[in-house]
MARLUMGU-22800 format. One line per field, with one value per residue (C-alpha): x, y, z; chain; residue in three letters. Coordinates in Angstrom, 2 decimals. Layout:
N
u (X  ...) $
v (Y  ...) $
w (Z  ...) $
kette (A  ...) $
rest (ALA  ...) $
***
This chain:
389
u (100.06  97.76  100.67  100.39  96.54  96.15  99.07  96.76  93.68  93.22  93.89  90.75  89.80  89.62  88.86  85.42  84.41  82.32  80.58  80.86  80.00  77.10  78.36  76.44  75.28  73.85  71.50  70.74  69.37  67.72  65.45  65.09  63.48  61.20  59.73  59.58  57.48  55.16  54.41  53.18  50.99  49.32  49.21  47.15  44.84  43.84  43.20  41.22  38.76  38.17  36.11  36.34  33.89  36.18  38.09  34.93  33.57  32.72  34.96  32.26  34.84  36.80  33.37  33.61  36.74  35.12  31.99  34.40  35.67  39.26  41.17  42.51  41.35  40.46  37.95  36.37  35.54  34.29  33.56  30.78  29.61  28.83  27.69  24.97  23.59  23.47  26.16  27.97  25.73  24.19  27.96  27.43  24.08  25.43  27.75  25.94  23.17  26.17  27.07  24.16  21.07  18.77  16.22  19.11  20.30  16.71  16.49  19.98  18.56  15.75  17.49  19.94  17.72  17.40  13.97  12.51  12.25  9.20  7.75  4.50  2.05  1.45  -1.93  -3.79  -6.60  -7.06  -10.43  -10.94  -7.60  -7.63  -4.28  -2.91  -1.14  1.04  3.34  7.26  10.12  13.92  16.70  20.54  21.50  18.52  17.75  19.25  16.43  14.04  16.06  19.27  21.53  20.28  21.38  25.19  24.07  21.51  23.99  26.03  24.00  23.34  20.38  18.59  14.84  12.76  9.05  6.71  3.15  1.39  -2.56  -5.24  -7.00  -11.12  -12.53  -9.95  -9.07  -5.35  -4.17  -2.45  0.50  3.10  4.33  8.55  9.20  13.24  14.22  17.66  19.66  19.73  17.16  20.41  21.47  17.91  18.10  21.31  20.00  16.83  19.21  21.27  17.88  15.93  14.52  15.76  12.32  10.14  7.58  7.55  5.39  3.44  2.88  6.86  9.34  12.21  9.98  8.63  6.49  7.26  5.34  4.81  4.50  5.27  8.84  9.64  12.07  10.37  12.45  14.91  12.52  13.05  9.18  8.45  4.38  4.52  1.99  1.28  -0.03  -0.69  -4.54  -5.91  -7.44  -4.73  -2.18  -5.14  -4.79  -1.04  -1.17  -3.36  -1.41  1.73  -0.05  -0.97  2.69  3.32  1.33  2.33  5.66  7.37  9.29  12.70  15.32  18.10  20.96  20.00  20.60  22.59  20.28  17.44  20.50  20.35  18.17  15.01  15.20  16.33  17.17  16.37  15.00  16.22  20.08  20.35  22.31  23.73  27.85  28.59  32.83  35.11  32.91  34.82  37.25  38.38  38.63  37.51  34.62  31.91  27.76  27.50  24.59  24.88  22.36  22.37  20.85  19.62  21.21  21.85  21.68  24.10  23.67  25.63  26.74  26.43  26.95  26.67  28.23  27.06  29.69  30.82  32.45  35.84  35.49  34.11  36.90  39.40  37.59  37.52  41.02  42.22  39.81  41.72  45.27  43.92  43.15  46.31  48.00  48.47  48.92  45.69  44.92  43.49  42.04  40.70  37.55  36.51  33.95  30.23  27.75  30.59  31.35  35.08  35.05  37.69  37.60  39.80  40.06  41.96  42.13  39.00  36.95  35.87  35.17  33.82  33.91  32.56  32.41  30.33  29.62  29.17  28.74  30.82  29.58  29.83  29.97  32.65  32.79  31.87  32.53  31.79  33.72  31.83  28.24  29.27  30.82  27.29  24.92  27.58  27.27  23.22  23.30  24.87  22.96  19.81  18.43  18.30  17.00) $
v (83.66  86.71  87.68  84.26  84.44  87.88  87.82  84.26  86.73  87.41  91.07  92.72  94.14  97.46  98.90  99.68  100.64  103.54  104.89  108.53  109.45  106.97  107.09  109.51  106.76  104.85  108.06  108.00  104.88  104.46  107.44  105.80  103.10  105.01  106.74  103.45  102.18  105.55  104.89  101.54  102.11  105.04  102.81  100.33  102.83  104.48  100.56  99.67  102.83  101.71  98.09  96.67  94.58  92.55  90.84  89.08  88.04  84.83  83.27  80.60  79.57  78.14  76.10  74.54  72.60  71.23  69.74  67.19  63.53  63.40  60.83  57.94  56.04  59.27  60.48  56.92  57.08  60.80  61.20  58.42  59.02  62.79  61.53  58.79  61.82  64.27  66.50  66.66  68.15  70.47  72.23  72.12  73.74  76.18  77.50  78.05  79.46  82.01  82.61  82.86  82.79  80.48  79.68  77.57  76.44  74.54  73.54  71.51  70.64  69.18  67.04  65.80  64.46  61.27  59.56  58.06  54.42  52.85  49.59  47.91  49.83  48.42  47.42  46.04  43.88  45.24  46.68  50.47  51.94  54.42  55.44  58.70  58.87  57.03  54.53  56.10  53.91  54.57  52.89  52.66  56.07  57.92  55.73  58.45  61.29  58.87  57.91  60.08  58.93  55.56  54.55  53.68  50.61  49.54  49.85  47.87  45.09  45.31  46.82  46.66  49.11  50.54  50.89  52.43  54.03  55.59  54.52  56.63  55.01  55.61  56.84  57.97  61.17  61.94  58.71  56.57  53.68  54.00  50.69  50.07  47.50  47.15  44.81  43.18  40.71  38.05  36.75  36.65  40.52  40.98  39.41  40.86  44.64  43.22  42.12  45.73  47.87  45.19  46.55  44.42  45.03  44.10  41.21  37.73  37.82  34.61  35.22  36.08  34.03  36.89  39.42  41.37  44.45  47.20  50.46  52.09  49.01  45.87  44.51  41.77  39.70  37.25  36.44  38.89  42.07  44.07  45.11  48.15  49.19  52.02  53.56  56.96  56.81  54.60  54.44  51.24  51.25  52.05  50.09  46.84  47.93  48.43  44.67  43.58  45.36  43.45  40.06  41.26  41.66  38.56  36.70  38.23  38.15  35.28  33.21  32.22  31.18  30.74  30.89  30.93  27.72  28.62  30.85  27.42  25.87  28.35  26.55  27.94  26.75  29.67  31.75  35.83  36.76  40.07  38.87  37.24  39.18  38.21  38.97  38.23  38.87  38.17  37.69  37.82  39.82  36.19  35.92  32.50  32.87  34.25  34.27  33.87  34.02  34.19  35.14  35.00  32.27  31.48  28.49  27.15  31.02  32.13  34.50  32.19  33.81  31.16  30.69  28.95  29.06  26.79  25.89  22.96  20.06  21.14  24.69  23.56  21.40  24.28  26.68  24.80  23.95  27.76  28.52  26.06  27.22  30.82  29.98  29.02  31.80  34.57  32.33  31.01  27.43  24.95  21.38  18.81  17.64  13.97  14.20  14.43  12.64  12.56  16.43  17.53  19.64  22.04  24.22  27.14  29.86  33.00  36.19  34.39  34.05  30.44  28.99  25.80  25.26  21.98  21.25  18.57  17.93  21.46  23.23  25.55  26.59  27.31  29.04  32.11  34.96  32.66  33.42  29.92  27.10  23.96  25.74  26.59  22.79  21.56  23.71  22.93  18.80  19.19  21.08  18.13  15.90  17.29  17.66  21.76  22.25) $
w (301.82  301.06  298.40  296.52  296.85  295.16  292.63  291.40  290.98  286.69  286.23  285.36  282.17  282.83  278.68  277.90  274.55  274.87  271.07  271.50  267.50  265.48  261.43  259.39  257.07  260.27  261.14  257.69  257.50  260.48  259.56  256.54  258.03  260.54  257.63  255.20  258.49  258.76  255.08  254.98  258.15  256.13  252.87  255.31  257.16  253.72  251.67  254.89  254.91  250.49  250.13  247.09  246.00  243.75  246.45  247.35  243.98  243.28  240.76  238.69  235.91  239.49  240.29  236.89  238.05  240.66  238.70  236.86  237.87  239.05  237.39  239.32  242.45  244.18  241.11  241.30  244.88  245.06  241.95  241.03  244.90  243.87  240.51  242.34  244.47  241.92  243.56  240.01  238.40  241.23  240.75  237.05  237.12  240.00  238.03  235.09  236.99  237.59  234.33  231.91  234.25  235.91  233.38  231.52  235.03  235.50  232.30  233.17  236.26  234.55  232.01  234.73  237.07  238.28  237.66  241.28  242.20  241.62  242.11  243.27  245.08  248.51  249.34  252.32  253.11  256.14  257.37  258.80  257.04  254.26  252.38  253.09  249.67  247.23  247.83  248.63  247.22  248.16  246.60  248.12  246.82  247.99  251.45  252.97  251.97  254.64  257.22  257.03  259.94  259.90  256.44  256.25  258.87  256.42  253.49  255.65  255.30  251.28  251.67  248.32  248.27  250.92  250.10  252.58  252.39  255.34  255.63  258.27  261.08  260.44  262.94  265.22  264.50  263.45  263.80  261.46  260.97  258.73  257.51  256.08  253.92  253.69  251.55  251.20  249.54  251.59  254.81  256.92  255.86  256.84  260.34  260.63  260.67  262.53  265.23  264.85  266.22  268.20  270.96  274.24  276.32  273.11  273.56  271.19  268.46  267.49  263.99  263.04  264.82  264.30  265.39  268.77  269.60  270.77  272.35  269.31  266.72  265.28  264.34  262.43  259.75  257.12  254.15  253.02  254.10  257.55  258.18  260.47  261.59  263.58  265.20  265.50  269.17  271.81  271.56  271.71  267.96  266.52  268.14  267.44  263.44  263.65  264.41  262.27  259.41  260.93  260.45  256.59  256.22  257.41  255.59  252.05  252.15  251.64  253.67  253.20  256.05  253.76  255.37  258.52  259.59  262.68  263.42  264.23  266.23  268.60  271.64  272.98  276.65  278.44  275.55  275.76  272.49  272.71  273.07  269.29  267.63  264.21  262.87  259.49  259.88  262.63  265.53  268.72  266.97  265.33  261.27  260.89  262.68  260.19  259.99  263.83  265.71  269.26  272.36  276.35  278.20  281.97  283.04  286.58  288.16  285.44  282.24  279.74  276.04  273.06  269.52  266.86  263.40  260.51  257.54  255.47  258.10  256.55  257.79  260.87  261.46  260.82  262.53  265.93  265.83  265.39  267.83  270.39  269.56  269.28  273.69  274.44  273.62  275.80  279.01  277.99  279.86  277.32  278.09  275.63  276.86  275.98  273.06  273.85  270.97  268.46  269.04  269.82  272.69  274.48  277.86  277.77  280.38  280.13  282.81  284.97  282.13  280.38  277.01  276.30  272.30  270.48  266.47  265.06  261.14  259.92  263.04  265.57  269.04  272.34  275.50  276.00  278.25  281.11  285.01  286.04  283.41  285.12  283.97  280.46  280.43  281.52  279.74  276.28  277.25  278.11  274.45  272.79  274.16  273.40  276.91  276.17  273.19) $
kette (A  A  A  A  A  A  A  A  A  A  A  A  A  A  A  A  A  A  A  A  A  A  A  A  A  A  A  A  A  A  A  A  A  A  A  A  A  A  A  A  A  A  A  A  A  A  A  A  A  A  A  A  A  A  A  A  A  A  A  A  A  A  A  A  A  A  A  A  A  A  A  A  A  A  A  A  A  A  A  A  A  A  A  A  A  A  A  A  A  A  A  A  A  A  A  A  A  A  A  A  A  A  A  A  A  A  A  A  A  A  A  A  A  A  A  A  A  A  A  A  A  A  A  A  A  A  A  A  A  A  A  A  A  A  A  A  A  A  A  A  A  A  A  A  A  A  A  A  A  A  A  A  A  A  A  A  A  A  A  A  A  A  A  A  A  A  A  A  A  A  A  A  A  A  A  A  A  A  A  A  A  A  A  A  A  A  A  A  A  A  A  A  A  A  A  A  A  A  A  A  A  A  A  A  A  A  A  A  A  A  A  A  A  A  A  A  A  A  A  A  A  A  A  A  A  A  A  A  A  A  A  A  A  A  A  A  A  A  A  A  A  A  A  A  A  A  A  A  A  A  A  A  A  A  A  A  A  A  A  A  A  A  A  A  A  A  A  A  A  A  A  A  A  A  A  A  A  A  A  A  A  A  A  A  A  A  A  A  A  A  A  A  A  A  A  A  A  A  A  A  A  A  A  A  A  A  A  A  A  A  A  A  A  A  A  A  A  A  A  A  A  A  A  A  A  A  A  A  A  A  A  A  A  A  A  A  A  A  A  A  A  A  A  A  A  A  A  A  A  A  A  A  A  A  A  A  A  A  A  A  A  A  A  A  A  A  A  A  A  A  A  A  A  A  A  A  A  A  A  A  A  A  A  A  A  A  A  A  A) $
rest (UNK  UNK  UNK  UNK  UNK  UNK  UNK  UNK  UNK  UNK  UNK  UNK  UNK  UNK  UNK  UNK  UNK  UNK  UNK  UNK  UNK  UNK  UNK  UNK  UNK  UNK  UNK  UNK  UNK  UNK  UNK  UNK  UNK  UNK  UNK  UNK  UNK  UNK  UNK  UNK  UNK  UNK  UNK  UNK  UNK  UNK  UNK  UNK  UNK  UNK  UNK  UNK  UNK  UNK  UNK  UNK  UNK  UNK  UNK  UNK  UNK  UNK  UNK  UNK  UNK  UNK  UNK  UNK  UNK  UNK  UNK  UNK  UNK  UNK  UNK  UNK  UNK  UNK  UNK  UNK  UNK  UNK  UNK  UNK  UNK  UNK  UNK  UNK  UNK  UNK  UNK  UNK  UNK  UNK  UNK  UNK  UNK  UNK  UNK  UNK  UNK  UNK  UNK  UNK  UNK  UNK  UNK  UNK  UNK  UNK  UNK  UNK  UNK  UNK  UNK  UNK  UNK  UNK  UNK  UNK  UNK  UNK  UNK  UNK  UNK  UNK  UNK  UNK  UNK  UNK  UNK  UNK  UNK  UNK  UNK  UNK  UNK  UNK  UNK  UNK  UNK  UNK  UNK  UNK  UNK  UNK  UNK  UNK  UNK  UNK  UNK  UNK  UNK  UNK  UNK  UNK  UNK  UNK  UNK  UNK  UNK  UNK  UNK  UNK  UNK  UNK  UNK  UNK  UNK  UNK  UNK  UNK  UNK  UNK  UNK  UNK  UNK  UNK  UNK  UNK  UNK  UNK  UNK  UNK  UNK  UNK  UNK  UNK  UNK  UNK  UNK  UNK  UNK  UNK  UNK  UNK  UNK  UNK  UNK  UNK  UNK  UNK  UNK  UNK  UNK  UNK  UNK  UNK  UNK  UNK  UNK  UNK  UNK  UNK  UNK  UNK  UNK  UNK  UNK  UNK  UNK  UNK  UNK  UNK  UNK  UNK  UNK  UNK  UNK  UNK  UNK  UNK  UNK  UNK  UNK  UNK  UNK  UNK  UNK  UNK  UNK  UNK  UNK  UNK  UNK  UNK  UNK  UNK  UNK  UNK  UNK  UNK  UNK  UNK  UNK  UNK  UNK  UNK  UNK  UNK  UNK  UNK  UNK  UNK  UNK  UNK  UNK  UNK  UNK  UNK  UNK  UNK  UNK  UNK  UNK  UNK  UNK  UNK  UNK  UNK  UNK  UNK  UNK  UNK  UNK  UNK  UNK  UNK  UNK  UNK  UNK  UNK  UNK  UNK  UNK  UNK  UNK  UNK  UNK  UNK  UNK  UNK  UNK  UNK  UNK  UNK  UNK  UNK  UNK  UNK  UNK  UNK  UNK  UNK  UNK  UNK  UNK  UNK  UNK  UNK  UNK  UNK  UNK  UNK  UNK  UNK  UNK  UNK  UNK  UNK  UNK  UNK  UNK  UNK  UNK  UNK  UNK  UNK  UNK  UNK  UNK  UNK  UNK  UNK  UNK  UNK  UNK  UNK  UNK  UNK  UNK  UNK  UNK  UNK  UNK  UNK  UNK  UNK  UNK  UNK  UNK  UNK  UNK  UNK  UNK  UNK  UNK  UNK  UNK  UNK  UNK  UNK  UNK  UNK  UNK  UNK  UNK  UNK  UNK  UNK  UNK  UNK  UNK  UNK  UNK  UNK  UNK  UNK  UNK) $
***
């Protein structure tokens, strides 16, 4: 056995190659290299001990390039954006400036500048203010210059001008109100920003209806302008003309609900003024729903969202019935609900939440987000009905 098991065992390879001699040509290059290595490290150390100046010079005739309009889609939307802020030419005149000196560099400046908004000075009627100086005026390209930050949300909305003017307080030393006039296209783009900043813990204002005070000032929507009075403190004169410059705003501006209409179909009983808020595209993330107003309401212990949306019947109609099919997907549980005062009404309820949708004529509303589906049903029927109102 032990002779089988070791005449299986592979022979071993007992040859090693062992280099006793490296080829002269081998040594040669090898040294070669070392010293190839040496010389480059020198070459470094010495460049790195020199500056030079011209490594670091600014290159203006590659600034030029950058002060004209790209063609295609990409020069369109950079290009006429630079162009509307005056970045253009602040590259053009840059360069130049470079080149052949700054008193041609103004000059350019000068003749490319952009002449300032203007429109009607703002006056008041009010009693124991005093102007503090002329009246500002922003357009949609310079918006950003007053309330940088703040401004894409306003474009957002189409805003159109901003006009503001800042007016002392007699008699109370270093205290004044500044007062913003933002006008937009439309009274519901207007509501709709409104809405955006409303303060939740502001207080009702009698005199504007989409309105509410704050700490600091007065707040309020009337036609197609977003007003702002703020205060400068929280004295008691000057909050008392803050007010009354409110009120003078109120009264001159005109007033213009157009198309607002859901907006007055919201209900006041139990409403939270601070809740309305205002979506123009695909409120609750649904495409068909569009200009919706919704708020939160106190009904039967509960905190009930609703909404309305206003359109022609034909949209209604369409709207509603996406809306229902929309709810049963997703192992969504949809019931048609017998009408209430000619209004077709569903229930739907999906992962323990409920939605009780009607439509009637040109109008589609509702309860959604609901824990409790036999309130929404209720307060939605009572709504119909005209018993909340």
């Amino acid at each position: 056995m032990a002779a089988n098991a070791e005449s299986k065992t592979p022979p071993r390879n007992r040859s090693q190659f062992v280099r006793t001699e490296i080829p002269r040509a081998e040594r040669v290059v090898s040294v070669l290299c070392v010293l190839l290595l040496a010389a480059i490290g020198v070459a470094i150390f010495i460049k790195g001990r020199h500056f030079d100046p011209n490594l670091y010079a600014l290159r203006t005739d590659a600034l030029k390039s950058t002060a004209e309009n790209v063609e295609g889609k990409s020069g369109t939307i950079c290009g006429e954006a630079a162009q509307a802020r005056g970045v253009v030419k602040t590259a053009t005149v840059s360069a130049e400036a470079a080149d052949e000196g700054h008193g041609e560099a103004a000059s350019t400046a000068k003749t490319a500048a952009k002449p300032a908004p203007t429109g009607e000075q703002l006056v008041m009627t009010v009693a124991g203010i005093k102007p503090m100086g002329d009246t500002e005026f922003y357009s949609a390209d310079t918006l950003y210059e007053k309330i940088d930050g703040r401004a894409p949300a306003y474009l957002g909305f189409n805003f159109q001008n901003l006009r503001t003017r800042s007016f002392e307080v007699l008699g109370a030393a270093g205290s004044f109100v500044d007062v913003y006039e933002f006008h937009f296209d439309t009274p519901i783009n207007a509501f709709g920003m409104f809405a955006l900043e409303r303060d939740p813990k502001g207080a009702a204002l009698a005199f504007a209806p989409d309105g509410y005070a704050g700490e600091l000032g007065y707040y309020f929507r009337q036609g197609a302008c977003y007003v702002q009075i703020i205060a400068s403190d929280t004295k008691e004169k000057t909050i008392a003309i803050a007010k009354a410059v409110a009120q003078d705003r109120a009264k001159a501006l005109p007033v213009d609900n157009a198309g607002l209409d859901a907006r007055r179909r919201l209900p006041a009983t139990g409403l939270d003024p601070a809740s309305v808020q205002f979506t123009g595209e695909n409120a609750m993330g649904q495409e068909f729903l569009k200009n919706v107003f919704q708020a939160t309401y106190a009904f039967g212990g509960k905190k009930l969202p609703f909404f309305v949306m206003a359109a022609t019947p034909e949209e209604a109609a369409a709207a509603w019935q996406s809306f229902f099919e929309f709810s049963g997907k997703f192992g969504g549980k949809v019931t048609a609900l017998p009408d209430v005062n000619g209004a077709k009404v569903f229930q739907a309820e999906s992962f323990g939440t409920f939605k009780v949708i009607y439509q009637k004529d040109g109008a589609v509303g509702g309860v959604f987000d609901a824990d409790d589906g036999g309130a929404a049903r209720e307060f939605v029927e009572q709504y119909l009905t005209g018993k909340i109102q």
